[in-house]
C-alpha positions in Angstrom: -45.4 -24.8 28.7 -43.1 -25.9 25.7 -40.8 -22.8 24.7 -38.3 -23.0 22.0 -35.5 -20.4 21.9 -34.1 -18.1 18.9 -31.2 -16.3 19.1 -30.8 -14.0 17.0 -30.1 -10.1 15.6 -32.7 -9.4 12.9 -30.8 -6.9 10.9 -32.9 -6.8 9.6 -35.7 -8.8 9.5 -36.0 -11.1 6.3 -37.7 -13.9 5.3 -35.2 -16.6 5.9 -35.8 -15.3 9.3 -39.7 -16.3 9.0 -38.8 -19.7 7.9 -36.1 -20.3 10.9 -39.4 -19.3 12.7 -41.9 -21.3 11.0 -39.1 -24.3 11.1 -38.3 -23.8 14.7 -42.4 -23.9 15.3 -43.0 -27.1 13.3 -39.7 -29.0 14.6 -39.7 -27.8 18.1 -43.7 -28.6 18.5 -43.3 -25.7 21.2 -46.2 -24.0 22.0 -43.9 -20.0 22.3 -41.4 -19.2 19.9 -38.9 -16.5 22.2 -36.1 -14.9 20.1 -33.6 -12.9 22.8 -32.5 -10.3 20.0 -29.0 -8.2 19.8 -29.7 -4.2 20.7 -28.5 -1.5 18.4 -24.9 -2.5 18.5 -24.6 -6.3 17.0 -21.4 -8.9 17.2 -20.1 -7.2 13.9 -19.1 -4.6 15.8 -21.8 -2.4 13.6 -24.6 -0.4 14.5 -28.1 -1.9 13.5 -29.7 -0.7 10.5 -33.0 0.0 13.0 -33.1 0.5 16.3 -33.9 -2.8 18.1 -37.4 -1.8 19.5 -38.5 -1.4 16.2 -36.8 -5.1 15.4 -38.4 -6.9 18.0 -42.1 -5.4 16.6 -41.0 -6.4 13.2 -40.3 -10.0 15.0 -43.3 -10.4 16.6 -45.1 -9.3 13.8 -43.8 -12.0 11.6 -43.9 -15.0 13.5 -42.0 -14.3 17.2 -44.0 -14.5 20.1 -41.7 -12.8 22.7 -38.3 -10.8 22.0 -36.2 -9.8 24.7 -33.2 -7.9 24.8 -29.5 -9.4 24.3 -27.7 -6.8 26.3 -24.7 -4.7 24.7 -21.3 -6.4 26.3 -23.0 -9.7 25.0 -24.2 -8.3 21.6 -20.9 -7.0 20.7 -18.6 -9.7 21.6 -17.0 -13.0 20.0 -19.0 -16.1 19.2 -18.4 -17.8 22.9 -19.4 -14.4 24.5 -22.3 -13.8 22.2 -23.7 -17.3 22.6 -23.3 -17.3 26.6 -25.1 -14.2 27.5 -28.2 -15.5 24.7 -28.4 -18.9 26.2 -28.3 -18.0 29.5 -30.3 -15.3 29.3 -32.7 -18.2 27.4 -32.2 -20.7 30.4 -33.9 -17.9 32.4 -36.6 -17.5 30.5 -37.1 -21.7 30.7 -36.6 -22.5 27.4 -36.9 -26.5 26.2 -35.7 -26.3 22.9 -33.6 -24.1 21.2 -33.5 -23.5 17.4 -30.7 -22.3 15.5 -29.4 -22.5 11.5 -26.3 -23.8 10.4 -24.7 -24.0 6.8 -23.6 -27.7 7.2 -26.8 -29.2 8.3 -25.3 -31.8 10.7 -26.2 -31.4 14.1 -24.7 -34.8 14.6 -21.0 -33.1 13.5 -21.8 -30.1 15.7 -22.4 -32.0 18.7 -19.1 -33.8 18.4 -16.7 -30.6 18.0 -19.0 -28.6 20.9 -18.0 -32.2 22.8 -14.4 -31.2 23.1 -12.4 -28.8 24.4 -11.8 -26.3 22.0 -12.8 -22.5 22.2 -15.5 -21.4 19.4 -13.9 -18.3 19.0 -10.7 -20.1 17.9 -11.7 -22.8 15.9 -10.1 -21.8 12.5 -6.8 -21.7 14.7 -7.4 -25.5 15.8 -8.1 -26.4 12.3 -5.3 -25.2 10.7 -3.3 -27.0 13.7 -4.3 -29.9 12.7 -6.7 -30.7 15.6 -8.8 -34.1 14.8 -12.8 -34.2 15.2 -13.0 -37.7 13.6 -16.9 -38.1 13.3 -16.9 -34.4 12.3 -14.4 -34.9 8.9 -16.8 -34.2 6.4 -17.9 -30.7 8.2 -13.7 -30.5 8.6 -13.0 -30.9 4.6 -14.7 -27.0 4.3 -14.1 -23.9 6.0 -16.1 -23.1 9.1 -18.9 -20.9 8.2 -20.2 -18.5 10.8 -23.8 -20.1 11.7 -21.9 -23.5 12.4 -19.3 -21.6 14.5 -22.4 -19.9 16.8 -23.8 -23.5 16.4 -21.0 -24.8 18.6 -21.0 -22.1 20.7 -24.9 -22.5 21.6 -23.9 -26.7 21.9 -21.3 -25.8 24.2 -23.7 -23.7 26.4 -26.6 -26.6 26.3 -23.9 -29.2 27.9 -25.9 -30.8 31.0 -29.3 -28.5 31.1 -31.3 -31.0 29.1 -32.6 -28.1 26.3 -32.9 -29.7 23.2 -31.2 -28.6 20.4 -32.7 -27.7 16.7 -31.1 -27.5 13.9 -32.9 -25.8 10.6 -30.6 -25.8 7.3 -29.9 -22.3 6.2 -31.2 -21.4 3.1 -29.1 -18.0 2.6 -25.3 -17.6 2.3 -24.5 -15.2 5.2 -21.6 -14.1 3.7 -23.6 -13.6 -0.2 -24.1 -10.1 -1.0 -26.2 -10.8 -3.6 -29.8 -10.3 -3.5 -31.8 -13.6 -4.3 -35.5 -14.8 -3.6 -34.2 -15.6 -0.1 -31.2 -13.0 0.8 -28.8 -13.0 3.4 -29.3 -10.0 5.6 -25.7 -9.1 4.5 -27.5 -8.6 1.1 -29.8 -7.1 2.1 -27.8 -4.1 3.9 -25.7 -3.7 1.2 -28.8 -3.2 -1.1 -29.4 -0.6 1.0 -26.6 1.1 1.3 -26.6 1.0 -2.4 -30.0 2.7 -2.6 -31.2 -0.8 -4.2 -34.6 -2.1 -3.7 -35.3 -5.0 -1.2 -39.2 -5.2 -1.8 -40.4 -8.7 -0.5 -37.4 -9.4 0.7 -38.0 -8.3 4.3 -40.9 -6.9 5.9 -39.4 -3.7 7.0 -39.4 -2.2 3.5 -40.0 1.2 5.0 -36.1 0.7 5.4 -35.9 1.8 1.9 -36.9 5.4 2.6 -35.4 5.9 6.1 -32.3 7.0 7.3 -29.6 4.4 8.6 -26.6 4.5 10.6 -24.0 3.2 8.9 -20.8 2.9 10.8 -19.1 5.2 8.8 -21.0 8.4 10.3 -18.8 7.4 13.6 -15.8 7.6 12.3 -15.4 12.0 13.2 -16.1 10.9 17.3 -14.0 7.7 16.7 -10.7 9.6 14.9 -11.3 12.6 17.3 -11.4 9.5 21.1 -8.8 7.9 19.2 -6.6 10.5 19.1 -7.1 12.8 22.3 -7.5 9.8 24.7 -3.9 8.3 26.1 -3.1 4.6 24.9 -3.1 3.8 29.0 -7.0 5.0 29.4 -7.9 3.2 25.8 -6.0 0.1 27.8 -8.3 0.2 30.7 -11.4 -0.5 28.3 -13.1 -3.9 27.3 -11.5 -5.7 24.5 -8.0 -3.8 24.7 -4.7 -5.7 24.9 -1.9 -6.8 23.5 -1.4 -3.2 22.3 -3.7 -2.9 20.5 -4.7 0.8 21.6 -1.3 1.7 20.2 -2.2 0.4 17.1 -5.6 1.8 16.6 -4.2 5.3 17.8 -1.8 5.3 15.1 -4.1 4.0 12.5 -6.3 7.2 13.4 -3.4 9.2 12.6 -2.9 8.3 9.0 -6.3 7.6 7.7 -8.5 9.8 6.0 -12.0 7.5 6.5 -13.6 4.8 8.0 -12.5 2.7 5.1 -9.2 3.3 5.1 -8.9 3.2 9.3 -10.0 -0.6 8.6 -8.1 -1.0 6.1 -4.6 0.1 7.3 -6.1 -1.4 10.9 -7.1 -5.5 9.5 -4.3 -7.2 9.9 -3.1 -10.9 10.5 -3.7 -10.5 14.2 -6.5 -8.6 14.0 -9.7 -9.3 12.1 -12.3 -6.7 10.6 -14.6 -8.2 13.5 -12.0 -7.4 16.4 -11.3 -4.0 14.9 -14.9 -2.8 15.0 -15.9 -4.5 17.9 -12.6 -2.8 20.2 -13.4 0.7 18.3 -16.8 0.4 19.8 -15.4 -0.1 23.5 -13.6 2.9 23.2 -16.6 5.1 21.9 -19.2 3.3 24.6 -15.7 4.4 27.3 -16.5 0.5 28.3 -13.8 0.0 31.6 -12.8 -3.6 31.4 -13.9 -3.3 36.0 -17.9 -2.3 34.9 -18.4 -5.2 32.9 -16.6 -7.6 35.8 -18.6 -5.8 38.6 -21.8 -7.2 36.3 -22.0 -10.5 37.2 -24.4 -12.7 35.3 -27.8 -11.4 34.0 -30.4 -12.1 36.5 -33.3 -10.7 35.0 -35.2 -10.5 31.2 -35.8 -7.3 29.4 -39.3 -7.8 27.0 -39.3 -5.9 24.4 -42.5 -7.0 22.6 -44.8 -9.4 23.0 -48.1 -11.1 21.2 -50.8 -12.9 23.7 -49.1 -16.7 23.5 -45.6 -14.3 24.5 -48.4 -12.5 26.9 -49.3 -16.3 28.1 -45.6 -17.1 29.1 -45.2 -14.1 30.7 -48.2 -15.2 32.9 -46.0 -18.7 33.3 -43.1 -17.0 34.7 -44.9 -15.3 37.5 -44.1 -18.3 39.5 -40.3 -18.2 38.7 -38.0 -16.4 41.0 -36.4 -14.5 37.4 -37.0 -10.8 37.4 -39.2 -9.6 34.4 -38.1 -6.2 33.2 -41.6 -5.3 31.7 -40.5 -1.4 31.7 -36.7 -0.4 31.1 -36.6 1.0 34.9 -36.9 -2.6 36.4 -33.7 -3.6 34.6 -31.2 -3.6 36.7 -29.3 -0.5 37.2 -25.9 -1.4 35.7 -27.6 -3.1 32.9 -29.5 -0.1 31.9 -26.8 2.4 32.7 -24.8 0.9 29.5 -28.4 -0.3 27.5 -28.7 3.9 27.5 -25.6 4.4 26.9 -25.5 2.7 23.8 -28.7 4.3 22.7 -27.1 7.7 22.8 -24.0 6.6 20.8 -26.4 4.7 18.5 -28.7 7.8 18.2 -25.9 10.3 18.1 -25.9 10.5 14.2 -29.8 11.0 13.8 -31.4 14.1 13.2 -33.1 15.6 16.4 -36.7 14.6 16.4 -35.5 10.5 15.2 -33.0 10.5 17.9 -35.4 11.9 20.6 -38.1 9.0 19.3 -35.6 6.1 19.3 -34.6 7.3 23.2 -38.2 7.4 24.3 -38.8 3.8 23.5 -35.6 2.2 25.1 -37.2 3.6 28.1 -40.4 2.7 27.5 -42.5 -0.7 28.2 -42.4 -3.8 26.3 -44.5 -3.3 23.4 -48.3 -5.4 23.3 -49.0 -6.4 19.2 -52.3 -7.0 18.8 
């Protein structure tokens, strides 16, 4: 069985998304399309504008034929984090291809930087230093953009398994905030938070009308850990060093918002990405020794499914990788910190949503019919 990979966050769901799909489909000539989707935390250090149960449906829905579940200390990481946890999580699952989008369109320039050395996470750094990719110059002439970054990063990953690589031409600007006939999802979220219309711009319209949990609802339990937790605890916790608990602490002290924390918090050592992502290891109380005692991820959580994702299930029966069907095969550790997120995630619903959302993270894979 061909599979091709995905990976991606769907946040939400639009339809650039259906024509990475459609693209990965046709180019691939893989008979599964399997996206391994971030939770309800993703690598902006934000919550998701729907919880990721509800995503994967969407997915699935719309083109996907599996989604499983990109755990949280992979979700919420740099690009070199991000992209190991997805592809190996993808190796597991026995992809053959995998499919990803990229602003510069060259997978023959991508190949070449993912060829040397240099971390993904620090390629603006090596740029500006003056590092030389000679085949890659015309990629080199223009900033990095955050797809080709995560490009790298997946090429990196791929050295020596023999998955083959797809490359589909985005068709969006992630970083445009304008809304177009094909949006960014950045556009799209900021239409929402707007109170603009997205109709036929993604399939979850009902988005429109629902509550979402912007980050800025955190910011009373984030000010409040902030201030009444020692900088030596906050130091103990994933993503803190350098001090940068005493700097967050103080920050606390002086702003009166979410917006103005990041802005007195951004600096030139730390980016809007870092900030977020390291306020979010302090509110999940992430110890820096649980995610070491983790070890790599050894099995798949599904969380939806059509009958050709129903068909490589069926396939992997013969595999010695664990199939978490139902949240309570996950492995314990893994599912201490998947609910754990949930309940930070939830925490600024009403009573009745938040009770819903929990009930499906520990419920079974979705079947759609």
């Amino acid at each position: 069985m061909q599979v091709c990979g995905i990976v991606a966050e769907y946040n939400p769901f639009h339809t650039g998304h259906v024509f990475h799909i459609q693209q990965a489909r046709e180019k691939s000539g893989c008979d599964v399309i399997l996206a391994v989707m971030s939770g309800d935390f993703v690598q902006r250090g934000e919550p998701a504008v729907e919880d990721k149960v509800s995503r994967a449906i969407t997915a699935v829905q719309n083109g996907c034929d599996a989604v499983i579940n990109l755990p949280y200390i992979y979700s919420t990481q740099s690009a070199s984090v991000f992209a190991h946890g997805a592809v190996s999580l993808l190796k597991l699952a026995g992809i053959t291809h995998l499919c990803f989008g990229s602003e510069c369109g060259n997978l023959e320039n991508l190949l070449d930087i993912a060829s040397t050395p240099v971390n993904p996470d620090h390629l603006h750094i090596s740029m500006d230093s003056g590092m030389s990719f000679p085949k890659a110059y015309s990629l080199l002439t223009t900033d990095m953009r955050p797809n080709d970054i995560l490009a790298v990063a997946y090429l990196k990953e791929l050295e020596g398994t023999g998955i083959e690589p797809v490359l589909v031409q985005r068709t969006s600007d992630y970083s445009d905030t304008e809304l177009k006939e094909v949006s960014s999802a950045l556009a799209i979220r900021t239409a929402l938070k707007e109170g603009r219309s997205v109709k036929g711009l993604t399939p979850a319209e009902h988005l429109e009308n629902a509550f979402i949990p912007w980050m800025e609802m955190y910011w009373p339990y984030l000010r409040t850990y902030l201030l009444l937790t020692d900088a030596k605890t906050l130091g103990t916790y994933q993503m803190y060093s350098e001090g940068i608990e005493n700097h967050l602490k103080e920050q606390a002290k002086l702003a009166d918002s979410f917006k103005d924390f990041m802005r007195r918090s951004v600096n030139y050592r730390y980016t809007a990405s870092r900030i977020r992502r390291t306020c979010l290891q302090a509110m999940m109380q992430m110890k820096k020794e649980e995610v070491k005692c983790l070890g790599e991820p050894d099995s798949l959580q599904v969380l939806a499914f059509n009958d050709r994702g129903k068909e490589w299930l069926h396939s992997m029966r013969d595999s010695d990788v664990k199939i978490a069907s139902r949240f309570a095969r996950v492995p314990w550790h893994w599912r201490e910190i998947e609910y754990r997120s949930a309940l930070l995630y939830t925490s600024v619903f009403e009573e009745e949503k938040r009770r819903e959302i929990l009930l499906r993270e520990i419920g079974g894979a979705v079947y759609v019919r």
